[in-house]
C-alpha positions in Angstrom: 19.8 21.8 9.3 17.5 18.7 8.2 15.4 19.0 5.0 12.1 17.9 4.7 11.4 15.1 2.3 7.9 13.5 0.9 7.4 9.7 1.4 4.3 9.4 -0.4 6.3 7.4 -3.7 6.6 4.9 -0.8 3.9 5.3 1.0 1.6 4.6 -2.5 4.0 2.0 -3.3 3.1 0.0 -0.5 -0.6 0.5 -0.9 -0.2 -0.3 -4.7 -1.9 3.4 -5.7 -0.7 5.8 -8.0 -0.6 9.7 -7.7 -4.0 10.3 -9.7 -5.4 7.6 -7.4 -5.1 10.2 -4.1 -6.1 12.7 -6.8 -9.2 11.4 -6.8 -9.6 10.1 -3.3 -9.3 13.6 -2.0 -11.9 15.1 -4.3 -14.1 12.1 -3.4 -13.9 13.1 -0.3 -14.7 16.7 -0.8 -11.1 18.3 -0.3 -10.7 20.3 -3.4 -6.7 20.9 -4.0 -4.1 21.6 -7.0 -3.3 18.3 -8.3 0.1 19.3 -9.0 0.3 19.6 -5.3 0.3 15.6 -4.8 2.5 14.8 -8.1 4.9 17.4 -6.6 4.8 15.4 -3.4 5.4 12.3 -4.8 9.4 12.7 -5.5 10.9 11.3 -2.6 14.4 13.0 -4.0 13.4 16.6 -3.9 13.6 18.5 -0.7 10.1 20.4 0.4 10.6 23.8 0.6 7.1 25.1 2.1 4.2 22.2 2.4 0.5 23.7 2.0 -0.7 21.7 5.9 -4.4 21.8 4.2 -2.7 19.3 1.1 -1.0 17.0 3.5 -4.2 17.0 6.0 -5.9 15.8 2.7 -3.2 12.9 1.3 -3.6 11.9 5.1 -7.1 11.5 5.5 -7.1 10.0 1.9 -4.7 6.9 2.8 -5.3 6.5 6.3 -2.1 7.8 7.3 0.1 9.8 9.7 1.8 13.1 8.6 4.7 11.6 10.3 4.5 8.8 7.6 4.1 11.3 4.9 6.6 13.9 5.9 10.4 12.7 7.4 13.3 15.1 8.0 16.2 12.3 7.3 17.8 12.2 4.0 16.2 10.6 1.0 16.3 6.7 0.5 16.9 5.9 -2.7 16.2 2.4 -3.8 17.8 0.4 -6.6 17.7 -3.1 -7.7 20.8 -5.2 -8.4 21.0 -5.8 -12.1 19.5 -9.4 -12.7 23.2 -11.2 -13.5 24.9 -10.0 -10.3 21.7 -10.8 -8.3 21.9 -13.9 -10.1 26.0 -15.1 -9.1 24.9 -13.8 -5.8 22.0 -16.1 -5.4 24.5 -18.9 -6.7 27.4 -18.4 -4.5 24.7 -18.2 -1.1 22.7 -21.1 -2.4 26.5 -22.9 -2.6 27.4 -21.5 0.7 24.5 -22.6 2.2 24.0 -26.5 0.8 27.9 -26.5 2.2 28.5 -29.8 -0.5 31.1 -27.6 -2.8 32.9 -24.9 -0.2 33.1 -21.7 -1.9 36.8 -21.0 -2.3 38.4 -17.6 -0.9 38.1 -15.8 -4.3 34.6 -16.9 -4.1 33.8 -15.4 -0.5 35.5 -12.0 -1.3 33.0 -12.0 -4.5 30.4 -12.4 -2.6 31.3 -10.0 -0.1 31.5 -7.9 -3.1 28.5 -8.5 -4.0 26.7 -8.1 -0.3 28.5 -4.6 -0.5 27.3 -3.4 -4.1 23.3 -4.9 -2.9 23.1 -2.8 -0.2 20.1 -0.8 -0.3 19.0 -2.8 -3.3 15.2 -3.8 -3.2 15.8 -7.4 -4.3 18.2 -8.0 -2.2 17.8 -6.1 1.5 16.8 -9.6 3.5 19.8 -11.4 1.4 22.2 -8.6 2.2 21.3 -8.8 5.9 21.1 -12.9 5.7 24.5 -12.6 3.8 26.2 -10.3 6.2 25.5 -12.5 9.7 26.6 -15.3 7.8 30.1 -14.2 6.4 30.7 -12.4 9.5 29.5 -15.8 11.9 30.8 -18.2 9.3 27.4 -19.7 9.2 25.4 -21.1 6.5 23.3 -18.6 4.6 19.9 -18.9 5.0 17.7 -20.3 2.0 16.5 -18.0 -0.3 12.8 -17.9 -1.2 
């Protein structure tokens, strides 16, 4: 059986708000709910057990959102970023892979995929990862990174 997870961490994420900034949208609007409702909401990680509709009607109407958007029953996604060094040899060895003047050397490619492997899922890195992928697997140049 799926569990229910919140996405509202993302979903504020994305819209640059915090938890006390729903807070306050709500009651602006009139809704008058638990706070602890939202902030409970807001650990993507934690499965929902039961979900109060007349809380989620409000976190909906206060962002302009879907329940669908708020609510998912796939597993959490969890979000790292690479630590800056590894991101950094990565960036080096595409940027070198890419400008195609100094091939990278066997050792070099297997580090890299090493690297493509440890950023999945990273923040930092998702367009890399997918850039870096298609081009070890074509034998392509790696696209430019920005």
């Amino acid at each position: 059986m799926h569990e229910a997870f919140s996405r509202l961490k993302a979903i504020l994420d994305e819209k640059g708000l915090s938890a006390a900034d729903v807070v306050r949208r709500i009651a602006e609007q009139g809704d008058r709910i638990n706070p602890k409702s939202v902030y409970r909401l807001v650990d993507p990680e934690e499965p929902l057990e039961k979900v109060d509709m007349r809380v989620i009607g409000a976190i909906c109407q206060a962002l302009d959102v879907g329940i669908g958007d708020v609510l998912t029953f796939d597993e959490p996604t969890i979000i790292e970023e690479m630590p800056a060094p590894r991101q950094a040899r990565m960036d080096e060895l595409m940027g070198r892979h890419k400008a195609g003047a100094q091939p990278l050397s066997d050792a070099e490619i297997a580090e890299l995929r090493r690297l493509v492997d440890e950023a999945e899922g990273s923040t930092a890195s998702v367009q890399a990862v997918l850039d870096v992928v298609e081009a070890v697997r074509t034998g392509t140049a790696v696209p430019q990174q920005s």
